[in-house]
N, C-alpha and C positions, 0 to 999 in steps of 0.2 A: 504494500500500500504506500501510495505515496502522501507528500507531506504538502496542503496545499501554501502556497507564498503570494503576499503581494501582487508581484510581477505576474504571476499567471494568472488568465479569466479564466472562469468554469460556468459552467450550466449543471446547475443543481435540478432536477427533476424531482418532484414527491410523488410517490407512489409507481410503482412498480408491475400494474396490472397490464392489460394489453396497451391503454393509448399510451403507457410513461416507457412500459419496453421498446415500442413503435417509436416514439420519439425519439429516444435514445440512440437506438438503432439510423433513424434519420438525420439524425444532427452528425453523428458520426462519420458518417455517408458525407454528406454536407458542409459542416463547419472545418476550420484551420483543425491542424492536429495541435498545434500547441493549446488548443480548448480542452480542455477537460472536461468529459461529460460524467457526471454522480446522479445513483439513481440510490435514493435513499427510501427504502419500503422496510413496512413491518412485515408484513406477510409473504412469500411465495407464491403468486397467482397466475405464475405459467408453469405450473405444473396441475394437470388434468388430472386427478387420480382416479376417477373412473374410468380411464382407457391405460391404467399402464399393465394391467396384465394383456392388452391386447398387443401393446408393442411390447413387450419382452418374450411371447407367442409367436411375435413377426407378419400377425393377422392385420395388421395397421403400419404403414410406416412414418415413420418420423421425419421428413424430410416434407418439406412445405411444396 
């Protein structure tokens, strides 16, 4: 983990569901690399738990 400073911007994102993962994902994509993109969530919500015995099965796969 790194240490944030002064000198570097960042993009602090809240919440971590689909639109903050989306965004995160987009800014990334998008913004300088010297941006730092932080997604700060209490919860896990990309993870499905009702389909993961279907992909560890290989009945579902994981790739978008």
């Amino acid at each position: 983990m790194t240490s944030l400073t002064a000198d570097k911007q960042s993009l602090i994102i809240i919440g971590g569901g689909f639109a903050g993962s989306t965004l995160a994902r987009r800014a990334e994509r998008l913004l300088d690399r010297s941006i730092d993109v932080i997604v700060i969530s209490w919860d896990n919500h990309m993870v499905f738990t009702p389909m993961l015995p279907e992909v560890a099965g290989r009945s579902v796969s994981v790739a978008n």
